[in-house]
N, C-alpha and C positions, 0 to 999 in steps of 0.2 A: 522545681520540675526537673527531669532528668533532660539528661543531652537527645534530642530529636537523632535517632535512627532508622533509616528505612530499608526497609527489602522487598525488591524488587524481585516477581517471580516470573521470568522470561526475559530472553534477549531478543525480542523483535524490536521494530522501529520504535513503537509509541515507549516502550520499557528502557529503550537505550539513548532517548533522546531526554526520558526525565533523568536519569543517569548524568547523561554531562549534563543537564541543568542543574541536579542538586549539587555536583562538580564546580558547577561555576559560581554558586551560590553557598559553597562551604560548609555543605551540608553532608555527613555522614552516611555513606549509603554501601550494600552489597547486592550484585545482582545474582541470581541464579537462574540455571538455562536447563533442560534436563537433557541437551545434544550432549553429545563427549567434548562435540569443539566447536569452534567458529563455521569452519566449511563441511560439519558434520552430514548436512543436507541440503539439498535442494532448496533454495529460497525465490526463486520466481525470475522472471524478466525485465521490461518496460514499466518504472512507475512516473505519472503522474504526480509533482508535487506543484500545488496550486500556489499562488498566495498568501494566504493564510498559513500553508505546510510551510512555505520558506519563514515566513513572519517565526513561526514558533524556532525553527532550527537557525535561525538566525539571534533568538534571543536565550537557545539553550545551548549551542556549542561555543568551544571556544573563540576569541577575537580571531579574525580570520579564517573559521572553519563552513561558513556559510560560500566564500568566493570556490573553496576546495571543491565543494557540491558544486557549485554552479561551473566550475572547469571540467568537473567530472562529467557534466551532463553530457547529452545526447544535443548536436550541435540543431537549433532551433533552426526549425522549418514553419514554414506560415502557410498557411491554407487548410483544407479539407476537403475531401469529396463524398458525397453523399450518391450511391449507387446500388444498381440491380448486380445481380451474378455474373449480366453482361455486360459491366462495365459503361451502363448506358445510364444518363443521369436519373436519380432517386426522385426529383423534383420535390425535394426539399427547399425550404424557404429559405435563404440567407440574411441577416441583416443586411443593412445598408453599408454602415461600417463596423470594423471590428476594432475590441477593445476589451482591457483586462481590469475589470472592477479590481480596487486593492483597496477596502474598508476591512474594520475589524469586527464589523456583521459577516459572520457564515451566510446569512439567508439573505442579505442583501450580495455578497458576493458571488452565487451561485445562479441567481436570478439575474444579474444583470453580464455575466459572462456569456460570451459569445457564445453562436451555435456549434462551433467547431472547437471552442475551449483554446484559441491559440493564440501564440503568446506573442501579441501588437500591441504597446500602450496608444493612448489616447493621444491625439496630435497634442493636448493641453499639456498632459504629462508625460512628457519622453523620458524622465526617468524613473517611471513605475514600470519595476521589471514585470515580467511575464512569468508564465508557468515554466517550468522545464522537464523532460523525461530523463529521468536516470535510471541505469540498471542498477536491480532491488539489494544485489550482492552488496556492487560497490557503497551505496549510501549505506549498508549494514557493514562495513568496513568505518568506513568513513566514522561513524556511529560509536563503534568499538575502542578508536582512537585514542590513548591517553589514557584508557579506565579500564585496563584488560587485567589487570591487576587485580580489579576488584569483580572483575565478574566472573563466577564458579560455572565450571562445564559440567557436567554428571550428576546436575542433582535437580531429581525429579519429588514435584514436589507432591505430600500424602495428606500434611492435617498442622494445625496450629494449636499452638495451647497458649494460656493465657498468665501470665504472672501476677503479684499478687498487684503490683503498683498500674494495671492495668494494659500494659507493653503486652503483645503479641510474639510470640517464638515461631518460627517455619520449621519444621520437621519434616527431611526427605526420605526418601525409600532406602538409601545408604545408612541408614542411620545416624545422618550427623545434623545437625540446627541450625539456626542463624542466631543471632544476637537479638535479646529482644527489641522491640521498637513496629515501627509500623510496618504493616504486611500490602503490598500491592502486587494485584492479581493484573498481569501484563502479562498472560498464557494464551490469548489468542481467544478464536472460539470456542473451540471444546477445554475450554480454561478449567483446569483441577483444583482451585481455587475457589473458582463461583459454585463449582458444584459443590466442595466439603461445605461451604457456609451460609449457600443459598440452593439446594439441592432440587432436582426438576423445575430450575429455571433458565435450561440451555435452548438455545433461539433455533428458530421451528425453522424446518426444511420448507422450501421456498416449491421445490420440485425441478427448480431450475438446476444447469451445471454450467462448468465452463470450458471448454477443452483450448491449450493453447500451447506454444509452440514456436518456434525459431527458426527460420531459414536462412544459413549464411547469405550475408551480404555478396560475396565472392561468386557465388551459385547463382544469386536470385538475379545479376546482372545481368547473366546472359539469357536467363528466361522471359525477363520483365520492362524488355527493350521495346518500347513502338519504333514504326517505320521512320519518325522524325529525331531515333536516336534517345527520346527521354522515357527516363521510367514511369510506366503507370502509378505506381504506388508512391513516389520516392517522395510528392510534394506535400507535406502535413501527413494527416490522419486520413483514412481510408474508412468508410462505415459502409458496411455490403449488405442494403436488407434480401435478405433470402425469404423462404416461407414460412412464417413461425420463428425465425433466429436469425442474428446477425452474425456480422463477424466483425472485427475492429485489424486493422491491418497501418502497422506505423514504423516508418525506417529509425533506425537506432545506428546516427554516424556520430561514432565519436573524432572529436580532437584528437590529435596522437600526441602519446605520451610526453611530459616533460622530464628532463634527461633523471633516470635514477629516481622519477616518484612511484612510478607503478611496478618496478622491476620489480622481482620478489627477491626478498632475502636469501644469498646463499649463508650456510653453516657459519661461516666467518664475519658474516657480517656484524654490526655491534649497534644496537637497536635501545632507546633509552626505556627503560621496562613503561609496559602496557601500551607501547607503540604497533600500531595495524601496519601492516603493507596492504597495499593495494593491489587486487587482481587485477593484469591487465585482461580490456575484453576488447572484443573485436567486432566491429561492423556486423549488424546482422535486421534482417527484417521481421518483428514482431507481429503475431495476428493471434486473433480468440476468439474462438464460438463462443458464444451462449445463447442458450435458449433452454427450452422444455428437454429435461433428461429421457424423457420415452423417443421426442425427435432427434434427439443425438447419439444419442447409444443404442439406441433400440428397446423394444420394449422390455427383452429380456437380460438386460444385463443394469445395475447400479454400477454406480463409480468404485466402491469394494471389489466386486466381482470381476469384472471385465479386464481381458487378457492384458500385457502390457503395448502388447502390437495392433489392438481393437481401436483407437482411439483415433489415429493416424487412417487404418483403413477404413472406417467407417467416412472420416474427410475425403479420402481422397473418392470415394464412390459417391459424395453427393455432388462432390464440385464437377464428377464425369462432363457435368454438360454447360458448365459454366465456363465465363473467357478464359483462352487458354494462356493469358497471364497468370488469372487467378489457380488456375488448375497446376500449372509449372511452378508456383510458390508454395501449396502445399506438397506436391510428391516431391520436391526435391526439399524437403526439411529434415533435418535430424532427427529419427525416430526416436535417440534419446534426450530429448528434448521435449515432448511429447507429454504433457501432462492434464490432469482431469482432474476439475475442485468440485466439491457438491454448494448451492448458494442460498446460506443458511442468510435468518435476519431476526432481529428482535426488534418485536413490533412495536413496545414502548416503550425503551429504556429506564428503567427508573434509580432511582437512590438505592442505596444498596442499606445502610443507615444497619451499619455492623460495626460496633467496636473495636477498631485497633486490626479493621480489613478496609478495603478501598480498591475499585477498581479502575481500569484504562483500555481507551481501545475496543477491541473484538469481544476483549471477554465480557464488555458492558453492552455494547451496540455493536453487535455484528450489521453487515446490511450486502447487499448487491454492489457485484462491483459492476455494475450498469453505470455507478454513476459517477465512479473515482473519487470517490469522497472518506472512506473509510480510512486510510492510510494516514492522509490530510486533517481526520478528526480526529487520529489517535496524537498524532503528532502536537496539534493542539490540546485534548487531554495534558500530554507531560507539559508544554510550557504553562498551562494556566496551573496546574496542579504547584507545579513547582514554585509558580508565586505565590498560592496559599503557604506551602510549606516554608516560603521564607518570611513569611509574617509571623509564622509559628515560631521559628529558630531564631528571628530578632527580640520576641517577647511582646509583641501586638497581641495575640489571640491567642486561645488556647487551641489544642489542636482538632477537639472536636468541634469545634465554633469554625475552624478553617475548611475542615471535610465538609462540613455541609455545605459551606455554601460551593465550595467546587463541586458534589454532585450535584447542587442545583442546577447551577450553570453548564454543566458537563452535561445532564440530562436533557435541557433544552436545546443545546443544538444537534444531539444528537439525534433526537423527534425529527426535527428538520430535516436532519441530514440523511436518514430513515427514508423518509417522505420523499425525497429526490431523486433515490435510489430506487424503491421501487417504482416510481415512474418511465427511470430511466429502463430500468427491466421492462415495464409492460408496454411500451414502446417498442422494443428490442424483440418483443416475442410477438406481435403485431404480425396479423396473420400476411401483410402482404406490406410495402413498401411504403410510406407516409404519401399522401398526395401534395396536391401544391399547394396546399391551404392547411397543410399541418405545419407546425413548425418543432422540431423533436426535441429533446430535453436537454436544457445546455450544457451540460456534460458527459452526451454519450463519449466525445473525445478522449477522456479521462480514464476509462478503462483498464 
């Protein structure tokens, strides 16, 4: 049998995290991205990485690169509030106590996770960590770390062809190829991968969007002061049922730097190749609508269409009559900062059961980020994938006996994970506020 090669077709999380696993597992790999570079674009704000998310990047980066994440985070806050527009309680049910399942059931971990998703272990377990928020830049740096070497900028990917010993070739729009070996579609939702080999099976518009957005820390200070001096927003997660849509509203304090990790590189500096620098970021407060795209945009406009300054003003005209915390947090946000997703979902995941392709993540189960679980699944995708693939490259299994059973398993908690999220969505889009006898889906937090 020939040497196990893989290519990898994207640099998001789930693609860069089987990356340094098959890295750490001596596995042969090249990634390609169709950006030009690393900070080519826009990559998002506030994530959510569960237990689970930590378990896998804990078992695919390198010895000590899981603590680097968890310094990087966003310094942990406990609590949540569940609220009207006016700041006046949601009457939402809380548990009694709070506590952070850490089994390596997704659906038992999801299920017995608190209503606020926050990160308190169990009196029994003080040292079952919690969840943590990171910005989505820094852990895609983080990610890049060590492997920059092998992951290619500019190439967007067209079509595969197939060699005779059955190895897979990626062919880009430049004209140049990868080495044959396995092909993994790690392109996100509108993956160009699932569609060359599974064509009219991209995952159906929801109807819902998301619009979300950043307010300096600096700014939101002096807007989001009550009379006793403390910030409304500052303590956990923040969940605002409005009419038809939410909002999720979470402070993002970082640590401050340690001396010479996040500075960026000047021209002189002397970097040992495929080493990331770190952007440093700054304090800032996080929040995202989602609901119905005719309630948030309006009826005439799609997330394509609609102007880049439409997004921000259509917020700041709904919150006109909401507390004037909330209302001071969105107008003073950075209009470019301001962003609008559409929220797509596939309804049933299934097997892909294609020779010498294999998917992860978005491009297999896209879902709602209602439920902050999509990130956390892909993430898991690469570490389980990656223990197939090292049973292949030890000589346990052949490598189609390995793919199946990781879509099997990939598929079923994806179902789950699926099922969570749109929960979390029809929740979220719930014409009026939860009563006191609803109790809302444990991970709207996650967002």
């Amino acid at each position: 049998m020939s040497v196990l090669h893989v290519n990898i077709i994207g640099a998001g999380l789930g693609g860069l995290c089987l990356a340094q696993g098959l890295r750490r597992a001596g596995i042969s790999f090249d990634v390609y991205e169709r950006d030009p570079a690393p900070d080519a674009r826009f990559q998002g704000y506030r994530l959510r990485i569960d237990a689970n998310g930590l378990d896998a990047l804990t078992e695919c980066l390198p010895d000590g690169g899981i603590d680097r994440v968890r310094e990087r985070a966003a310094v942990a806050r406990t609590g949540g509030r569940f609220v009207t527009p006016q700041l006046e309680d949601a009457k939402v049910v809380l548990p009694p106590s709070w506590h952070d399942a850490h089994t390596d059931s997704a659906v038992t971990d999801h299920r017995q996770r608190t209503t606020t998703g926050a990160a308190r272990p169990t009196p029994h377990a003080p040292d079952i960590p919690g969840d943590v928020s990171v910005h989505r830049q820094t852990l895609r740096e983080i990610l890049l770390d060590g492997i920059l070497d092998r992951v290619h900028f500019g190439k967007s990917f067209s079509r595969t062809t197939t060699i005779a010993d059955g190895r897979r070739v990626a062919h880009f729009d430049d004209g140049t190829h990868s080495l044959p070996g396995l092909v993994i579609a790690a392109d996100g939702t509108q993956s160009r991968v699932r569609e060359y080999v599974l064509p009219g099976m991209a995952p159906r518009e929801t109807g819902d969007v998301c619009i979300y957005g950043l307010t300096p820390l600096s700014t939101a200070l002096l807007v989001l002061m009550d009379a006793h001096g403390e910030a409304t927003t500052m303590e956990g997660s923040t969940v605002v049922f409005a009419d038809g849509f939410a909002v999720i509203v979470e402070a993002m304090l970082f640590r401050r730097a340690q001396r010479g990790d996040t500075v960026p590189p000047t021209p002189s500096t002397v970097r040992t190749p495929g080493e990331m620098p770190l952007t440093p970021v700054s304090d800032y407060l996080y929040w995202a609508f989602i609901g119905p795209s005719r309630t948030l945009l309006g009826p005439a406009y799609t997330c394509a269409e609609m102007p880049d300054t439409m997004p921000l003003a259509r917020i700041e005209s709904m919150a006109q009559s909401w507390h004037p915390h909330l209302g001071s947090l969105f107008s003073h946000a950075v209009p470019e900062t301001v962003r609008v997703s559409p929220v797509r979902s596939t309804a049933s995941p299934l097997p892909w059961q294609i020779d010498g392709v294999v998917g992860l993540g978005d491009a297999v189960h896209a879902m709602s980020p209602a439920g902050g679980l999509g990130a956390n699944t892909a993430l898991r995708d690469a570490a389980q994938l990656t223990r197939h693939l090292r049973t292949v490259a030890d000589g346990h299994v052949p490598l189609w006996q390995a793919i199946t059973a990781y879509e099997r398993d990939m598929c079923e908690r994806a179902r789950e994970a699926v099922r969570l999220a749109d929960a979390g969505a029809a929740l979220l889009n719930a014409r009026r506020g939860p009563s006191a006898a609803t109790q809302p889906s444990a991970d709207l937090m996650h967002l």
